[in-house]
Backbone bond lengths (Angstrom), bond angles and torsions (degrees), N, CA, C in turn:
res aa  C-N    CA-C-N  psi(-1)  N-CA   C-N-CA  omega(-1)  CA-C   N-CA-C  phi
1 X - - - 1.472 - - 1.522 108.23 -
2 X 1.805 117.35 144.62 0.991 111.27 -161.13 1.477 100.02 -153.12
3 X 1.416 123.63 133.18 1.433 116.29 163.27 1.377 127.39 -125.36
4 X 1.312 110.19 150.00 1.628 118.79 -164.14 1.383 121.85 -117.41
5 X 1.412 114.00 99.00 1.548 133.06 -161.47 2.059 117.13 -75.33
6 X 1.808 90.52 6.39 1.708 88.39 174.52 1.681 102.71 -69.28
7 X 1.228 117.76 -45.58 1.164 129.96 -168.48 1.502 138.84 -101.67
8 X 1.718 105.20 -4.35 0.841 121.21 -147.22 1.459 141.10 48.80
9 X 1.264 84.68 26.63 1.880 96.50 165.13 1.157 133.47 -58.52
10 X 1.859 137.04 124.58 1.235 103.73 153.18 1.174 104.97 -107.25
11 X 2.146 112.92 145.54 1.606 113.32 178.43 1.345 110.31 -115.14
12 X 1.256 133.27 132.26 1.651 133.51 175.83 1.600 76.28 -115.51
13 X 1.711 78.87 159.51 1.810 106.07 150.09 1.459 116.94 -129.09
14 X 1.335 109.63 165.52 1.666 120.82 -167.68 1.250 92.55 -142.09
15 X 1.369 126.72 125.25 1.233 133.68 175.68 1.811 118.24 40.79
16 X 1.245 110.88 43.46 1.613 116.24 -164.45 1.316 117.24 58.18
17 X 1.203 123.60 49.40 1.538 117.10 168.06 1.444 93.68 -143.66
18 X 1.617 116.50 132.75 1.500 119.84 161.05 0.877 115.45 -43.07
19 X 1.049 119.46 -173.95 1.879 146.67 -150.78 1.793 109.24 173.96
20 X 1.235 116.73 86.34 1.788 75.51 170.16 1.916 87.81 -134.04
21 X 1.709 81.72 161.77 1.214 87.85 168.21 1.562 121.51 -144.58
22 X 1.204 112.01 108.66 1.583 143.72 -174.60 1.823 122.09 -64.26
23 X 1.545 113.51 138.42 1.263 114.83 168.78 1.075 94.27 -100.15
24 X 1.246 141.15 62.03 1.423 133.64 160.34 1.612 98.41 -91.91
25 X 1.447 118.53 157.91 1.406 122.87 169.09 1.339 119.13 -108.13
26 X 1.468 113.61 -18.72 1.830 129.86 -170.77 1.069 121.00 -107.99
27 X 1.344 125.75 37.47 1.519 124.38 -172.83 1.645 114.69 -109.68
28 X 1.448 108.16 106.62 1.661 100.55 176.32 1.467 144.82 -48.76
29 X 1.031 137.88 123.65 1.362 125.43 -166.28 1.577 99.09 -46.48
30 X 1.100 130.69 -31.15 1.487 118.42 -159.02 1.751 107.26 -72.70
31 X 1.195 105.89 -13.32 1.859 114.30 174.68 1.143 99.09 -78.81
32 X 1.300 145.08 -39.55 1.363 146.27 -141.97 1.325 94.50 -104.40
33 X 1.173 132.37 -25.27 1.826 133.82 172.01 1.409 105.12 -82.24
34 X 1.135 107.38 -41.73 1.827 110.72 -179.16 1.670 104.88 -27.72
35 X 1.191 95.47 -96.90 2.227 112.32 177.55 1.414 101.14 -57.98
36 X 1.368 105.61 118.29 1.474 146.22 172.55 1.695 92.61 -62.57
37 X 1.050 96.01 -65.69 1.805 117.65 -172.10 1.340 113.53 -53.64
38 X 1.507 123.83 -36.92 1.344 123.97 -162.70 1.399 103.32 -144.79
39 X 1.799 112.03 130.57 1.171 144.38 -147.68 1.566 99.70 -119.85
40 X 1.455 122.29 118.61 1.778 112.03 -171.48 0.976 78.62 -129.95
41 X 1.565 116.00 143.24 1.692 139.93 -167.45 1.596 93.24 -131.93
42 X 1.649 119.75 112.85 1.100 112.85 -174.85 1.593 107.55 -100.98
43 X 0.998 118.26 127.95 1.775 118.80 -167.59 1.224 120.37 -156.84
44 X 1.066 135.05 139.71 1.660 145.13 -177.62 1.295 98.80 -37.13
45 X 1.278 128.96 170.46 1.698 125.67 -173.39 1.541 92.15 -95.09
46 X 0.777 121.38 -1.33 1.872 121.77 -165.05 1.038 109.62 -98.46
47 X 1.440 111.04 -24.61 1.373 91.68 179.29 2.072 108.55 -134.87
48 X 1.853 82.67 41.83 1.449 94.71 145.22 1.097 145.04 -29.59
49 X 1.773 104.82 -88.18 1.219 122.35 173.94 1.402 140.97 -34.56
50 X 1.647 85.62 -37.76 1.708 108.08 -177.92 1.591 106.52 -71.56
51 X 1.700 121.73 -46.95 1.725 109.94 175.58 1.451 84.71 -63.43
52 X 1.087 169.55 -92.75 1.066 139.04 -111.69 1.589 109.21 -75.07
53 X 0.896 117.41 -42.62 1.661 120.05 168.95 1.770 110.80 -28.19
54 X 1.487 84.81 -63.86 1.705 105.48 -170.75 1.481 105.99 -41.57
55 X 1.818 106.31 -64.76 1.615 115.05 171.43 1.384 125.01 -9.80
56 X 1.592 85.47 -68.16 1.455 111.54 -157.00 1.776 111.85 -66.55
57 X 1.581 109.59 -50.33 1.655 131.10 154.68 1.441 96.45 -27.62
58 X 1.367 124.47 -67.86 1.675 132.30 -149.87 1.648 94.06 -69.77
59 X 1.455 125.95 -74.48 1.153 119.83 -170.68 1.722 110.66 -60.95
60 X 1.652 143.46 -33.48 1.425 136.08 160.82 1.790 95.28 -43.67
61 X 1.147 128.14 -51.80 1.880 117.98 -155.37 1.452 95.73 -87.36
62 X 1.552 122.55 -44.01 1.409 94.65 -142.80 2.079 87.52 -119.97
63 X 1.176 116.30 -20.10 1.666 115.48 174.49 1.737 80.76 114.33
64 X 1.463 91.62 179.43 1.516 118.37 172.74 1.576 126.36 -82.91
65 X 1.293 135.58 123.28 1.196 101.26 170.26 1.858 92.12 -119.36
66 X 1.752 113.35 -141.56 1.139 92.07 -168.46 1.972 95.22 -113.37
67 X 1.197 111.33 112.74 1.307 144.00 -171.71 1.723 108.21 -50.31
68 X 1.368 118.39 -17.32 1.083 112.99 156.19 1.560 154.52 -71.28
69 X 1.447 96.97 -5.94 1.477 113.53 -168.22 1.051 130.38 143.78
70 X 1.438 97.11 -47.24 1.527 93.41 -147.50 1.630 99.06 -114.67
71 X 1.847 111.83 37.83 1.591 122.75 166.03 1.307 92.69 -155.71
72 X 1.750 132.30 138.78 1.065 124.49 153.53 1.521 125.71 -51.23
73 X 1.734 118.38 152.35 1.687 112.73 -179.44 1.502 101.33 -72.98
74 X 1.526 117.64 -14.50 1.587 98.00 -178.28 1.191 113.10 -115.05
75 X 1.399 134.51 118.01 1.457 121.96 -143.91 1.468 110.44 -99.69
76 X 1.738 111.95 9.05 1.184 119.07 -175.21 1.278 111.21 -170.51
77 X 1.314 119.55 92.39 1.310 118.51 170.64 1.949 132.40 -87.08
78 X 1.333 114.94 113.48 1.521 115.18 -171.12 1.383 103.60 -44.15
79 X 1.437 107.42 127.44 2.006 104.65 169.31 1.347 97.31 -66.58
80 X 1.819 108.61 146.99 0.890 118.35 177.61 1.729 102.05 -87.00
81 X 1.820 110.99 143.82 1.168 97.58 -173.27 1.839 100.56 -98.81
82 X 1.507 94.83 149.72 2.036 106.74 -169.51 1.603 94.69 -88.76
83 X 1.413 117.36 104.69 1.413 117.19 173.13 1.376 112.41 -79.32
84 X 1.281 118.09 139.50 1.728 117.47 -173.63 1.469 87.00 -80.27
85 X 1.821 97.46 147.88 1.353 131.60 152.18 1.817 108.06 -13.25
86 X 1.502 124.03 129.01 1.422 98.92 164.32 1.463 87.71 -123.38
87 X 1.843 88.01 137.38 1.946 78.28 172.67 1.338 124.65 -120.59
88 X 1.321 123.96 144.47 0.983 141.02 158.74 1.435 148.56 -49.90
89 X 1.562 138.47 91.23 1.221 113.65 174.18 1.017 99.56 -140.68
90 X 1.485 100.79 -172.51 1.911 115.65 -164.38 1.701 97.64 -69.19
91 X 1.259 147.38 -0.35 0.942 116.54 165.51 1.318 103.90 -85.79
92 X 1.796 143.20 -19.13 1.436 130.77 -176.27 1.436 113.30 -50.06
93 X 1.911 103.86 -32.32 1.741 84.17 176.08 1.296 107.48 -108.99
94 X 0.989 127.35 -4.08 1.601 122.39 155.36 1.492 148.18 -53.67
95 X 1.331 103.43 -46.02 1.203 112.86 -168.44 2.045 101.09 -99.53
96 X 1.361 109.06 174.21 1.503 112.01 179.85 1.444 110.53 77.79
97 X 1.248 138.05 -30.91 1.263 146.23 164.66 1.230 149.53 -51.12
98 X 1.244 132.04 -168.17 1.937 118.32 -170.90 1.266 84.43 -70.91
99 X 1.306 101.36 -158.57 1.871 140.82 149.57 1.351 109.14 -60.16
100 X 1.006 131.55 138.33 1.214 115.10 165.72 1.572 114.89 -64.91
101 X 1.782 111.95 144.74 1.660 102.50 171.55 1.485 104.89 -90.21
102 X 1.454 138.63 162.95 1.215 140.76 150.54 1.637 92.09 95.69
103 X 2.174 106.59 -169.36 1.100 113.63 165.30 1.413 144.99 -65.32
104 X 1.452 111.38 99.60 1.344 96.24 175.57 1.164 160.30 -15.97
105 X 1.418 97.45 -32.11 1.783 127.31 -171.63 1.882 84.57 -110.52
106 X 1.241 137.12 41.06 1.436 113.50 153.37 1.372 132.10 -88.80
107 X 1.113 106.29 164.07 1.899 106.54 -176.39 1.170 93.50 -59.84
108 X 0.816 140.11 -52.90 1.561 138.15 -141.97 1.906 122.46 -140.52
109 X 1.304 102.45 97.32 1.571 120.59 174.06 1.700 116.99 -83.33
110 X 1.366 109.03 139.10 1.301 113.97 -149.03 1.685 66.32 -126.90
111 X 1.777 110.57 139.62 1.519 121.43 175.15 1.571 96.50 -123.56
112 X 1.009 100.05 100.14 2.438 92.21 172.18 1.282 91.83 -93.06
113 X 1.700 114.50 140.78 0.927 132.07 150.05 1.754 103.99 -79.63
114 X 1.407 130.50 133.39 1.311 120.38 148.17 1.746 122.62 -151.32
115 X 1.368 102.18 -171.83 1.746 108.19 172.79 1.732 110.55 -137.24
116 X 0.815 108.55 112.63 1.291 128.08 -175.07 1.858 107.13 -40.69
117 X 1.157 105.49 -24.88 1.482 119.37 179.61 1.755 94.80 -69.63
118 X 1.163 118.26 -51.48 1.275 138.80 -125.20 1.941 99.90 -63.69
119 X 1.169 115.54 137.20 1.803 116.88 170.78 1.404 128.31 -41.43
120 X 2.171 89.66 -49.55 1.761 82.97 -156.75 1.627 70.14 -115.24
121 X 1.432 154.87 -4.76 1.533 97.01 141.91 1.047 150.05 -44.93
122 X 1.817 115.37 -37.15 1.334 131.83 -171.47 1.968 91.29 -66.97
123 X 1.158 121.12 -43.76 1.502 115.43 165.64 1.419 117.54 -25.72
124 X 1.554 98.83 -83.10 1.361 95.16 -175.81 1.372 132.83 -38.53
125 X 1.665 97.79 -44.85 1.323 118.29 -179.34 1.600 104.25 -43.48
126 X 0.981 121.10 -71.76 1.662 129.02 177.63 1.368 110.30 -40.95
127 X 1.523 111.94 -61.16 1.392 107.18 -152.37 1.825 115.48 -94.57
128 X 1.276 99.46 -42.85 1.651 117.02 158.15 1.372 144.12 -74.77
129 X 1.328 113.78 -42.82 1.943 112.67 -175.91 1.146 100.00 -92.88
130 X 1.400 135.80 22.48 1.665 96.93 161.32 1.510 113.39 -112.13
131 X 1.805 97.31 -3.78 1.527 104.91 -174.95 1.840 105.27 -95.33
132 X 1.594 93.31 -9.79 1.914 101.10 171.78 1.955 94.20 -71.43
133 X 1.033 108.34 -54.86 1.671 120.50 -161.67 1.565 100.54 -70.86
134 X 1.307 130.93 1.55 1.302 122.47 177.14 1.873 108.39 -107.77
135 X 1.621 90.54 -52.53 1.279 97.56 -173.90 2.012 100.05 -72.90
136 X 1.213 126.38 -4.98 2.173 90.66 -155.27 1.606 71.64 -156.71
137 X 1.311 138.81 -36.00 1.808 126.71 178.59 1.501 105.80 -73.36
138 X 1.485 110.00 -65.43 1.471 102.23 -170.03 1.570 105.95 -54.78
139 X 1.136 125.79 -56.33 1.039 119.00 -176.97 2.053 126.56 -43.70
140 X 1.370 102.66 -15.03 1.451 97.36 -168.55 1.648 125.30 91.04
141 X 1.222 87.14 6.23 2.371 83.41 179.82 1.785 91.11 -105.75
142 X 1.398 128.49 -38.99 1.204 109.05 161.07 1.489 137.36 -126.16
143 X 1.383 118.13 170.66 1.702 103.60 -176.77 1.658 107.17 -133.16
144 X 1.222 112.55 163.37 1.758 104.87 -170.55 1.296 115.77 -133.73
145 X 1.121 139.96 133.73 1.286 135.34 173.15 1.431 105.93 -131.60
146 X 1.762 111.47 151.79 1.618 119.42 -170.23 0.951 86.34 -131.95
147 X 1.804 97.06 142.95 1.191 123.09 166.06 1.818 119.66 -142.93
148 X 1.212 106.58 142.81 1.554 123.52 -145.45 1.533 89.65 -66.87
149 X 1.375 106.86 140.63 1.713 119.92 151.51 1.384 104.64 -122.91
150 X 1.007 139.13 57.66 1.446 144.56 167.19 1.701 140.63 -16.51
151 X 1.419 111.62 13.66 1.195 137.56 -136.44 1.510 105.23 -91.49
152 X 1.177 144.84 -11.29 1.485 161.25 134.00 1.293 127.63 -33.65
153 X 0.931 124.81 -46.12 1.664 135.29 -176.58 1.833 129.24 148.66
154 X 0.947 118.99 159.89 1.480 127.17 178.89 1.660 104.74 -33.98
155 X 1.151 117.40 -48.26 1.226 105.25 -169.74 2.055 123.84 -73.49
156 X 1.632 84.74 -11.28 1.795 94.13 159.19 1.312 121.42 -63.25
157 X 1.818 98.96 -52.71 2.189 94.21 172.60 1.113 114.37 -46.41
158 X 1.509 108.17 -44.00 1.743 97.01 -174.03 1.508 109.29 -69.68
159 X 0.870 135.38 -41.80 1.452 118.90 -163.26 1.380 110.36 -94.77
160 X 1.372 127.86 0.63 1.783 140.90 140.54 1.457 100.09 -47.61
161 X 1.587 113.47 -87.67 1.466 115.69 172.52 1.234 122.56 -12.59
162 X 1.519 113.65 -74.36 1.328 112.05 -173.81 1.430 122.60 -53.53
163 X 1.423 113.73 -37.64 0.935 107.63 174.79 1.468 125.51 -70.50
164 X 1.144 125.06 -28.02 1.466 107.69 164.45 1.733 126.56 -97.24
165 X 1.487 100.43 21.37 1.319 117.80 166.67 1.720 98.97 -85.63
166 X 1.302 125.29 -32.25 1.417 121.86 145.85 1.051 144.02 -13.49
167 X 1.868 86.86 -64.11 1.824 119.95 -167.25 1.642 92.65 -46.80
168 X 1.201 108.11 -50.03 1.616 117.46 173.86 1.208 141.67 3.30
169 X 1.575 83.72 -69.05 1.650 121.10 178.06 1.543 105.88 -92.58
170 X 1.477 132.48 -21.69 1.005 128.96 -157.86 1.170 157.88 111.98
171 X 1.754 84.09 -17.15 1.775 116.56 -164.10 1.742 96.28 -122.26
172 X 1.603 109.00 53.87 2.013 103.23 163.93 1.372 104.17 -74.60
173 X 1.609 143.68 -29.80 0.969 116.40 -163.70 1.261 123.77 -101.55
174 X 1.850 95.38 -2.65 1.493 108.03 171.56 1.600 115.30 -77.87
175 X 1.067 104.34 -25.36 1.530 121.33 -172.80 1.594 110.18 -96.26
176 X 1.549 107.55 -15.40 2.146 105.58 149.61 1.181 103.68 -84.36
177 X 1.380 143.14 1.05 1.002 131.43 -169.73 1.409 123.11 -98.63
178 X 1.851 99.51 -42.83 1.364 102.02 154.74 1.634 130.32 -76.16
179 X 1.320 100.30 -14.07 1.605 100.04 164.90 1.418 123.86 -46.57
180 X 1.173 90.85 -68.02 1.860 108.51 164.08 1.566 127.66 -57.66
181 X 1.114 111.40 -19.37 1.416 104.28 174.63 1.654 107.55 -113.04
182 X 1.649 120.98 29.13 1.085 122.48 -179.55 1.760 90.39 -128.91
183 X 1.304 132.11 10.94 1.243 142.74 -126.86 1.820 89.96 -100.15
184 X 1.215 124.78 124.77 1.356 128.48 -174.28 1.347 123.23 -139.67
185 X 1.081 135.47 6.12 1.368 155.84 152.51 2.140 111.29 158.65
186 X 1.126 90.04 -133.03 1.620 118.25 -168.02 1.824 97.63 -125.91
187 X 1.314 102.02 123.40 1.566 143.53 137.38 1.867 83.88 53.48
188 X 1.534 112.09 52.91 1.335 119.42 177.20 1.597 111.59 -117.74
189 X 1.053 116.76 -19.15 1.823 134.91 163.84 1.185 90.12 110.89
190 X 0.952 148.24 41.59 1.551 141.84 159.78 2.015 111.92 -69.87
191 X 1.250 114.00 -26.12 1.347 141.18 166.76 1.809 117.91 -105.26
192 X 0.811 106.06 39.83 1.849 112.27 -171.29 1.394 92.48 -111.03
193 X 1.166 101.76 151.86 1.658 136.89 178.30 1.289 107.16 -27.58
194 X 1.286 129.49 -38.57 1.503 134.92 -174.10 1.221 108.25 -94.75
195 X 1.245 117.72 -62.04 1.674 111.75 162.37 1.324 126.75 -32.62
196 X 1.445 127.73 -62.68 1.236 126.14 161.73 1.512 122.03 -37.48
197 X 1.495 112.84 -32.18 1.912 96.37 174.41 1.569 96.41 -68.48
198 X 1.239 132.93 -38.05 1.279 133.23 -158.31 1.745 108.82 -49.79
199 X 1.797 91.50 -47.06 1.132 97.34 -177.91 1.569 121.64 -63.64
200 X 1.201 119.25 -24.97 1.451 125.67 -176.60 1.220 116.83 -90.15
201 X 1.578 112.60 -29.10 1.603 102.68 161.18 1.786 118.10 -71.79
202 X 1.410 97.89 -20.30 1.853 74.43 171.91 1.298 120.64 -102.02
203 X 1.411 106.58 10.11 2.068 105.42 143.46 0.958 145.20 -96.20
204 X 1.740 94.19 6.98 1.653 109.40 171.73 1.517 113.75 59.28
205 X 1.916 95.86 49.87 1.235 100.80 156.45 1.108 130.72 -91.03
206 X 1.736 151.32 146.26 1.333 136.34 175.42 1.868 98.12 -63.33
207 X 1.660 79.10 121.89 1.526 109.53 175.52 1.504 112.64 -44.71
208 X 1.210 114.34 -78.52 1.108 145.37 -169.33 1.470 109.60 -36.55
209 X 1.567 106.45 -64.18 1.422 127.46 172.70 1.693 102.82 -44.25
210 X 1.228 108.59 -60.79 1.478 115.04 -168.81 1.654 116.62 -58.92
211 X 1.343 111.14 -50.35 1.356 111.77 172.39 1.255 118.73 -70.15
212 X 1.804 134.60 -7.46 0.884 131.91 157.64 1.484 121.03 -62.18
213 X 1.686 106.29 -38.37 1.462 113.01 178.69 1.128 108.63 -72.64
214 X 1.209 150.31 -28.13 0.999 155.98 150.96 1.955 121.29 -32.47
215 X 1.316 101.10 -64.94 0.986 106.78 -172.17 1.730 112.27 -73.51
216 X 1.106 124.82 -32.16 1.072 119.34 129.30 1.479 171.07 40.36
217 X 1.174 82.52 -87.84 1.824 125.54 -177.39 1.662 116.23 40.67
218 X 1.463 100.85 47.70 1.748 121.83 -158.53 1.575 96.51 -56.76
219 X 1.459 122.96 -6.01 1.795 103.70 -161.70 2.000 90.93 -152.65
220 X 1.225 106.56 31.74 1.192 103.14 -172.08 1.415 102.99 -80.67
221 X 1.315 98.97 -29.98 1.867 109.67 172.47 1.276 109.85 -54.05
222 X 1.388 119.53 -57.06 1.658 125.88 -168.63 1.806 111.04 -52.68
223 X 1.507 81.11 -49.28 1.516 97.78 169.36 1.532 120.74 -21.16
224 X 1.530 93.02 -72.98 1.370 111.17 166.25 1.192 144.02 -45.70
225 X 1.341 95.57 -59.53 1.607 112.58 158.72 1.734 123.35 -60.28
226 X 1.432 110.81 0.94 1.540 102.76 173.48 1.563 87.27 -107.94
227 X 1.259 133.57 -41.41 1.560 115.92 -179.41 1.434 121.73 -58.82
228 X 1.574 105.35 -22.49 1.361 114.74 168.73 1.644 110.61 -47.68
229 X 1.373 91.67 -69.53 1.797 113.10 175.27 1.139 107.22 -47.32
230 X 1.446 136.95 -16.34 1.479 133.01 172.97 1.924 115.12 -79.10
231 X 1.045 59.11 -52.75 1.885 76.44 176.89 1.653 120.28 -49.75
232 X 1.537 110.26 -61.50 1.280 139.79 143.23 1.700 102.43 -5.81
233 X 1.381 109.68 -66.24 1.500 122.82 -152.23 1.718 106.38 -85.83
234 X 1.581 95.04 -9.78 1.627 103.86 -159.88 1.359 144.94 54.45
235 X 1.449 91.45 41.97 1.597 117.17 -178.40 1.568 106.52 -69.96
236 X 1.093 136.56 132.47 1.467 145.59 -178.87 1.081 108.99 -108.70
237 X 1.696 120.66 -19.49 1.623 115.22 -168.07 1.355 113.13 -158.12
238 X 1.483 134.96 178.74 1.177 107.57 164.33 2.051 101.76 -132.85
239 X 1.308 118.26 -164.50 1.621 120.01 -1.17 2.118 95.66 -75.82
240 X 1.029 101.34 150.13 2.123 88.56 170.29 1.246 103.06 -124.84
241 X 1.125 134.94 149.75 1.500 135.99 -155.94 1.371 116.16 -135.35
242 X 1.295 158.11 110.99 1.373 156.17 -140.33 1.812 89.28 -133.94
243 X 1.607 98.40 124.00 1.897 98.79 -168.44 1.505 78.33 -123.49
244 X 1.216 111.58 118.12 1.974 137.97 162.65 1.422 113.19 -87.30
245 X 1.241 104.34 141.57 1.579 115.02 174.92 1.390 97.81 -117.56
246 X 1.617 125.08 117.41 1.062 129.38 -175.64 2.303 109.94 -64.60
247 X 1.436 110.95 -29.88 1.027 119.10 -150.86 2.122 84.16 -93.72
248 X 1.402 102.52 -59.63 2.028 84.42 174.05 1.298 112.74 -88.70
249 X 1.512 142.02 25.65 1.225 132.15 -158.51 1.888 123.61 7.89
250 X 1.563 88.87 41.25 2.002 111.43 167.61 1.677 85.95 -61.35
251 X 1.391 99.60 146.78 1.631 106.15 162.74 1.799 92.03 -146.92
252 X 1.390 94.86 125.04 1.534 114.72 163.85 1.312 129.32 -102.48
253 X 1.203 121.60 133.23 1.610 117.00 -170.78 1.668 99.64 -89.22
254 X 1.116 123.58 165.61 1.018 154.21 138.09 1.438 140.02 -109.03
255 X 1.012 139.30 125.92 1.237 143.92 172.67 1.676 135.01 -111.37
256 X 1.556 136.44 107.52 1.134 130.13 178.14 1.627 105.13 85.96
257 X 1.213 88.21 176.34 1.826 105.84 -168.60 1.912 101.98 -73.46
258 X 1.277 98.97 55.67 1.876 110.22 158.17 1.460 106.09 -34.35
259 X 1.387 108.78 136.21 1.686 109.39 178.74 2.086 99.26 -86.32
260 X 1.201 104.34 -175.82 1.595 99.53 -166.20 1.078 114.24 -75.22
261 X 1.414 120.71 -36.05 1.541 132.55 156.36 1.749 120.09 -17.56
262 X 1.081 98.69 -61.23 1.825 118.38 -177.17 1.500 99.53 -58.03
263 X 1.236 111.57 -61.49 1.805 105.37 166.92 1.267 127.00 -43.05
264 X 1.513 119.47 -60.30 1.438 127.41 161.25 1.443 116.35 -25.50
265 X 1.176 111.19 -59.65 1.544 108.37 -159.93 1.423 96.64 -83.82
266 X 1.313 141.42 -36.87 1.721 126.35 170.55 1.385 114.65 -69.78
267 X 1.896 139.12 -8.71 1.027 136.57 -165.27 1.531 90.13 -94.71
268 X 2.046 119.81 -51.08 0.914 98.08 169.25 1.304 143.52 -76.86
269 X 1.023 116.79 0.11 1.326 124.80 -173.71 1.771 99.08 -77.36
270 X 0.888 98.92 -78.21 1.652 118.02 175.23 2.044 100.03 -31.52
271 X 1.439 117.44 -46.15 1.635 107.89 173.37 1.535 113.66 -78.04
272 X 1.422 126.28 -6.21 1.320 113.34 160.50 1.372 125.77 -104.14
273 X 1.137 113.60 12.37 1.693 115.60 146.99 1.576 136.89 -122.45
């Protein structure tokens, strides 16, 4: 690189071809077409530095090509890929899911995505849903239904499964309940095949029935089809929670182990309009 002080030129080269770039103000385009070889960029002195920045950026990302014309500077651009439409409707968070908990007919349906494996579901679980289900479920202003994002490991299907090998008998929310309060980390067997009968004999489910559903795999589809619906929605994590107002069909997201507060203020908000 080289600069030339008759004119105040500065000239680099790139692969043997000039470059310069000039504070001149009077130079005709028809000079600047002349030399094949050499490219004069006429520009305020101020904002020198910056084409050269740019240059330098362009050839580090994309390589050199030949800067005169007659090759584009980017010698290969990735096609952008055209993702189809994904669509959305009230059955994505509806359908595939528990029972509903609470009144059917409430203003307001609460959809958790979760995984039974999962940290800050087992959070919420503890610290949030039972004071949502006392204060706004029992009462009838809201109702909740879960549906699996399974995204942790093998030992989530199973304890999804089981639990709506439950639904069966009647007892899914008794049987999320002991999930969660038997809840001991991630992909350690605390939720494994054997554990799970454990769990169903101490809700006094028919055995028999249950390990049949089990064996089975009567809802492995649904399974699927709610992670589908996760995906769909562009859930990255769980637990994430989508709170519906049956009367404006408003849908609010939620994200992560929200303290009870954060619920409060969208349940009420959402019941006074």
């Amino acid at each position: 690189m080289e600069t030339k002080d008759s004119n105040k030129d500065f000239t680099f080269s790139i692969e043997g071809k000039d470059y310069t770039i000039s504070e001149k103000n009077d130079i005709s385009k028809n000079n600047t077409a002349k030399d094949t070889k050499k490219q004069t960029l006429h520009v305020p002195s101020l904002t020198i530095g910056a084409i050269i920045s740019g240059i330098c950026i362009a050839i580090v990302v994309f390589g050199v090509g030949d800067l005169t014309g007659s090759s584009p500077l980017i010698e290969k651009q990735l096609p952008e890929e055209r993702a189809d439409p994904v669509q959305i409707t009230m059955d994505t968070f509806f359908e595939n899911g528990s029972p509903i908990l609470g009144n059917p007919n409430a203003d307001i349906t609460v959809i958790e995505f979760g995984d039974y494996q999962c940290h800050f579901c087992n959070v919420h679980f503890q610290n949030t849903e039972h004071k949502i289900f006392d204060e706004y479920v029992m009462t009838g202003k809201v109702n909740v239904i879960f549906k699996d994002y399974t995204i942790i490991g093998q030992d989530s299907i199973i304890a999804a499964h089981a639990a709506h090998c439950a639904s069966e008998q009647g007892k899914f929310w008794e049987y999320h309940d002991i999930l969660f309060s038997n809840w001991n980390g991630e992909n350690n067997g605390w939720a494994s095949s054997e554990n799970v009968l454990r769990f169903a004999e101490a809700i006094e489910l028919d055995m028999d029935a249950f390990v049949e559903c089990n064996m089975d795999e009567r809802y492995a589809q649904k399974i699927s089809a709610s992670n589908a619906d996760a995906q769909r929605l562009g859930i990255t994590g769980t637990p994430a929670f989508y709170v519906i107002s049956s009367n404006s069909q408003q849908v609010q997201t939620l994200s992560g182990a929200q303290p009870y507060e954060v619920f409060e203020r969208v349940f009420n908000s959402m019941l006074e309009n």
